[in-house]
C-alpha positions in Angstrom: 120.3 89.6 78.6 121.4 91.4 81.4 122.2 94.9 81.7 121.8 95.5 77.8 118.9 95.3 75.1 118.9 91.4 73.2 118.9 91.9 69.7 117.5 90.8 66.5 120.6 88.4 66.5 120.1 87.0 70.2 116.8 86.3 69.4 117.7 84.4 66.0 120.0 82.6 67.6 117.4 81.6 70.3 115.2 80.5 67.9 117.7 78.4 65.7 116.7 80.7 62.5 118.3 83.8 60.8 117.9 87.4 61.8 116.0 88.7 58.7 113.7 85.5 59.6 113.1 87.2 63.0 112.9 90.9 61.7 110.0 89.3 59.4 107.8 87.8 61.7 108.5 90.4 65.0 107.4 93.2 62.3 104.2 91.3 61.3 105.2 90.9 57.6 102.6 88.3 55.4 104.7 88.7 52.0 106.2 85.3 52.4 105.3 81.6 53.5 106.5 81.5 57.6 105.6 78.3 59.4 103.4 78.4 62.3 106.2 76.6 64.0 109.0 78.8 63.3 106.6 82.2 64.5 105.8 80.6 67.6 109.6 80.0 68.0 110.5 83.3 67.4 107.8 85.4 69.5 108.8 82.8 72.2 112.2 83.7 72.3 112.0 87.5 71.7 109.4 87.0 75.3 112.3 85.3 77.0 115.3 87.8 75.9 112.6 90.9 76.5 113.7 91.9 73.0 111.9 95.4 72.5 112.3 96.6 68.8 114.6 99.3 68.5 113.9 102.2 66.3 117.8 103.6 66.7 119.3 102.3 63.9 123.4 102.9 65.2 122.2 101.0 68.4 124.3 97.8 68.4 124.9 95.2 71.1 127.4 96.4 73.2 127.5 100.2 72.3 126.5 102.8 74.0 124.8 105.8 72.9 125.3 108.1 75.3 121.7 109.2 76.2 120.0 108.7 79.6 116.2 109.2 80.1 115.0 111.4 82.5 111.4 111.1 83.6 109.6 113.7 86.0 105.9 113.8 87.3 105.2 117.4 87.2 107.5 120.0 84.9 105.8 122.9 86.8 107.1 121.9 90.3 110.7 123.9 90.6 112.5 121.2 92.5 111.7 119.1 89.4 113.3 121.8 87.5 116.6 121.9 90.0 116.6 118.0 89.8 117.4 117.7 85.6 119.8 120.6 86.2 121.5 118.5 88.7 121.4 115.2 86.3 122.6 117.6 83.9 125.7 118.7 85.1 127.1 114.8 86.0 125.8 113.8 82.8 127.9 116.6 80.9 131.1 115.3 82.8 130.6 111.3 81.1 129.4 113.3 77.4 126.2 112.0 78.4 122.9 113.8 76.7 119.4 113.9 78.8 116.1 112.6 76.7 113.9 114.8 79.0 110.0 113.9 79.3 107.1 114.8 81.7 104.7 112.4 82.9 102.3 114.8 84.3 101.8 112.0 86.6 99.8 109.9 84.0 100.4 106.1 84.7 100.1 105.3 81.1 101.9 108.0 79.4 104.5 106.9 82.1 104.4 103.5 80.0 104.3 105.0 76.7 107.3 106.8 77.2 109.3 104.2 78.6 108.2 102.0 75.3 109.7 104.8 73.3 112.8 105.2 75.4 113.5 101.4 75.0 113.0 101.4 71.4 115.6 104.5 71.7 117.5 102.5 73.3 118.9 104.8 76.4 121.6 103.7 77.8 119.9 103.9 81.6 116.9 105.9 83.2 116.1 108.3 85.7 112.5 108.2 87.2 110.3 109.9 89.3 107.1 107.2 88.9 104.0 107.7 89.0 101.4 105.7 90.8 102.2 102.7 88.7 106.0 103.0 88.1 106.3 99.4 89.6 104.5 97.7 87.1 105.2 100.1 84.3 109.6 99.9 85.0 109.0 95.9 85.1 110.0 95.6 81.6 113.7 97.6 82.6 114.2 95.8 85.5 113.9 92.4 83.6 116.3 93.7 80.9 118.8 95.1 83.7 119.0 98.7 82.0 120.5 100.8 85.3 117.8 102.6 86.8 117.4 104.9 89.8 114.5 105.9 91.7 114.2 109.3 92.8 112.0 110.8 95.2 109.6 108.9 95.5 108.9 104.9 96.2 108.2 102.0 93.6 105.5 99.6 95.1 107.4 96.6 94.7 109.2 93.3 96.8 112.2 93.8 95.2 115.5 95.7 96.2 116.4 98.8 93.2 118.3 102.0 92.8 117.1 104.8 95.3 117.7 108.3 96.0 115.1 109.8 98.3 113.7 113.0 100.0 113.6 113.3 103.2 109.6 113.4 103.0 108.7 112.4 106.5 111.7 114.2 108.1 111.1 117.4 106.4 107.5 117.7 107.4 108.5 116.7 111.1 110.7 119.4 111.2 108.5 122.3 109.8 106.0 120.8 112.3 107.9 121.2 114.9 109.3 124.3 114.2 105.7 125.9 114.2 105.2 123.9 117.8 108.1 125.5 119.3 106.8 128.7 118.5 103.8 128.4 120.3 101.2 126.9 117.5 98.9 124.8 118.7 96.1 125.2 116.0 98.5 124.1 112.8 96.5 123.8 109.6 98.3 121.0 107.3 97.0 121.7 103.8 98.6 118.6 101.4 98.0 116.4 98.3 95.7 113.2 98.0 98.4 111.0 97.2 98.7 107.7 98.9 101.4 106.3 96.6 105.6 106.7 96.4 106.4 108.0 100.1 104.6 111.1 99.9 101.6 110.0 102.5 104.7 110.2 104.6 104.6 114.1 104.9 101.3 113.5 106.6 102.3 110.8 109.0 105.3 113.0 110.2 102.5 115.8 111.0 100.6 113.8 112.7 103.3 111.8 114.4 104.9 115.7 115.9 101.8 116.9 116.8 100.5 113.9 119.1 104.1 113.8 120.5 103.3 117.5 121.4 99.5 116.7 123.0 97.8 117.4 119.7 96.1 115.4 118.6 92.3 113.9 117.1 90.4 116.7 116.1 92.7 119.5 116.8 95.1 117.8 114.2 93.4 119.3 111.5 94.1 118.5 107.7 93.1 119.3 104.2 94.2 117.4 101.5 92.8 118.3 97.6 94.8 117.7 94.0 98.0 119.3 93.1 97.1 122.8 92.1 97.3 126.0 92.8 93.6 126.3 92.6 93.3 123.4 95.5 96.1 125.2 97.5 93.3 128.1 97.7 90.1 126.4 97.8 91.4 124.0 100.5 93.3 127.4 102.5 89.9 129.3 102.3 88.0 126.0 103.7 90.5 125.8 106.6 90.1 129.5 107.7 86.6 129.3 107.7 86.0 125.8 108.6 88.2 126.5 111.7 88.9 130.0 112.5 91.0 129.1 115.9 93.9 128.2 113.4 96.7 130.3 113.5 99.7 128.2 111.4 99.8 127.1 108.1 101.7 124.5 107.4 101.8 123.6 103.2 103.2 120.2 102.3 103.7 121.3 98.5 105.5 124.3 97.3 102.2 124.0 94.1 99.5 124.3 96.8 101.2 126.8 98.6 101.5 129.2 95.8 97.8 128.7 95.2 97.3 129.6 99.2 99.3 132.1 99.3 97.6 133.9 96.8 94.7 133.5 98.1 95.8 135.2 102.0 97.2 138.2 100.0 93.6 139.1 98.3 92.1 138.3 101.2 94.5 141.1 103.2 95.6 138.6 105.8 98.9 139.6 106.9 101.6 136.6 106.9 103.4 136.6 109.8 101.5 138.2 111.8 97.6 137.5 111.4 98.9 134.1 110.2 101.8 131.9 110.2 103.0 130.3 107.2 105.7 127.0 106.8 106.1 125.9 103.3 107.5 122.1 102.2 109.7 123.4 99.1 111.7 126.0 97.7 111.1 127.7 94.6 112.2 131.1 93.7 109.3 132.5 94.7 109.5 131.5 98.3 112.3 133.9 98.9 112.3 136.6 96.1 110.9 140.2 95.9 109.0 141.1 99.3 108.3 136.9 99.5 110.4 135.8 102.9 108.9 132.8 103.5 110.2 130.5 106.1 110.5 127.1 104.3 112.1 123.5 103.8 114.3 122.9 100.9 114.2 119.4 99.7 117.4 120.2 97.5 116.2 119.1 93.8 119.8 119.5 92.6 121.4 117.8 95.3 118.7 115.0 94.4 119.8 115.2 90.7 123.5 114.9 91.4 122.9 112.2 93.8 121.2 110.5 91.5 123.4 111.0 88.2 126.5 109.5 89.9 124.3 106.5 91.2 123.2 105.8 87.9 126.6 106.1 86.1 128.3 104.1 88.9 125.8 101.7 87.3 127.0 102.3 84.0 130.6 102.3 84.2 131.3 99.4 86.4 132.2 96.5 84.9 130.1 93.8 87.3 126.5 94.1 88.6 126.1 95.9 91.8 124.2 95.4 94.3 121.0 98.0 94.4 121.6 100.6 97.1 119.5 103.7 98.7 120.8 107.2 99.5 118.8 110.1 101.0 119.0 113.7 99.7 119.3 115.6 103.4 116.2 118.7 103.7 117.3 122.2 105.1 115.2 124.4 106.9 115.6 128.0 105.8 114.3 130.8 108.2 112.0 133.1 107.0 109.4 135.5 108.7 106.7 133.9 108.1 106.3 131.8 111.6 105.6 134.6 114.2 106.1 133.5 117.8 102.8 133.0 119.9 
């Protein structure tokens, strides 16, 4: 059944029985006499469609319902926040609704959700996977619901729907930027998360600061979990651990926040006792007496991107081949980098 959900039908006629036969024994029912021939049938051929029971009663085969899934890691990350507004506003054009959940980067309420968004059946998904999103989008993939990728990477052989950030490249240039200015001693303060593309943001500070002579110990990096709490306990260890340091450089706009904080109490004046480069772009970066120089990854450009991948998907009429695009990371000037 590709590109659409098999139904109780499909599978009857699979099986050589009736539908209500099927509905009986897929729902577990024991009121009546089912041989054990005619269940192994059934369950056999539901496993071969990849029938998933659907709890939308309107859904028929063929019909769409005009609902796309949107799944995010982390609701309290902004340019998660600009990325639904951005699937928002294509969706509106087609009449489309969003079915909005957050992960909170949990591989198996990842799963659970996708379950409940198949038994919904959405008409096509938009995901920002977790550490397992390979294994746990297997199920969508075999069925041929459109699906795009965004942001980060899916461990798997196969070829699928992409719209990325330009992880390594933003982190390159914000290096870089700091290294023109004079920094030498750049603190890189980032998340513990080998998985989806985002380990990039490390390689790309390493990578820019060996180009520029810098390298073993005098590349110095703090990685901790994605809070604002880490962002300070891992800024504080940094400062003390190596007072010579005199850039920041945050790979996550969460941390940073955290570290920022933190450097405020602590009456450490950005700017000029320290630098500061931030990876991200939320309101806070540049508000009020906030004039942070930083690197905006462009959530709603990501969105967009992504929404008219997925309903190029949608409305075409033949299977297309799976193709990548890459949302493009601007650096905004701030002064927060002071020139050494």
């Amino acid at each position: 059944m590709e590109g659409q959900y098999a139904t109780l039908k499909d599978v009857a006629e699979r099986a050589g029985t009736t539908a209500a036969t099927v509905s009986y024994i897929l729902n577990g029912s024991t009121k009546r006499y089912v041989s054990e021939d005619m269940r192994r049938r059934v369950e056999a051929a539901a496993k071969e469609l990849n029938y998933v029971k659907s709890s939308a009663a309107s859904s028929l085969k063929g019909k769409k319902r005009k609902i796309i899934a949107v799944l995010v890691p982390q609701f309290a990350n902004q340019m998660f926040t600009e990325l639904v507004l951005g699937v928002e506003r294509v969706a509106d054009r087609y009449g489309y609704i969003l079915s909005i959940c957050n992960t909170f980067d949990d591989p198996q309420r990842e799963l659970e959700i996708i379950k409940r968004m198949q038994g919904q059946r959405v008409d096509g998904y938009i995901i920002t996977p977790s550490k397992d999103g390979g294994k746990n989008t297997r199920q969508i993939r075999k069925i041929g619901v459109p699906m795009v990728v965004v942001d980060r990477l899916l461990n798997i052989s196969e070829d699928y729907f992409l719209v990325s950030a330009q992880n390594y490249e933003s982190t390159y240039m914000a290096a870089e930027y700091l290294l023109k200015r004079g920094h030498r001693h750049i603190a890189f303060i980032g998340w513990k998360a080998d998985f989806g593309g985002l380990e990039r943001r490390e390689q790309a500070y390493r990578t820019i600061l060996g180009e520029y002579g810098v390298t073993g110990e005098d590349q110095i990096v703090y990685n901790g979990e994605f809070t604002e709490e880490s962002g300070e306990e891992l800024t504080a260890r940094a400062l003390a651990e190596h007072p010579e340091i005199t850039a920041v450089l945050y790979a996550y706009n969460i941390q940073a926040r955290g570290g920022v904080d933190f450097l405020s109490r602590k009456g450490i004046r950005v700017g000029q006792d320290l630098s500061v480069l931030i990876i991200g772009a939320p309101d806070w970066v540049q508000t009020g007496n906030n004039h942070f120089t930083c690197v905006d990854l462009n959530g709603t450009g990501m969105g967009i991107m992504a929404a008219e991948m997925l309903f190029d998907i949608i409305n075409n009429d033949q299977p297309i081949a799976p193709y990548q695009k890459v949302q493009e990371a601007t650096l905004k000037e701030g002064d927060s980098v002071c020139q050494l």
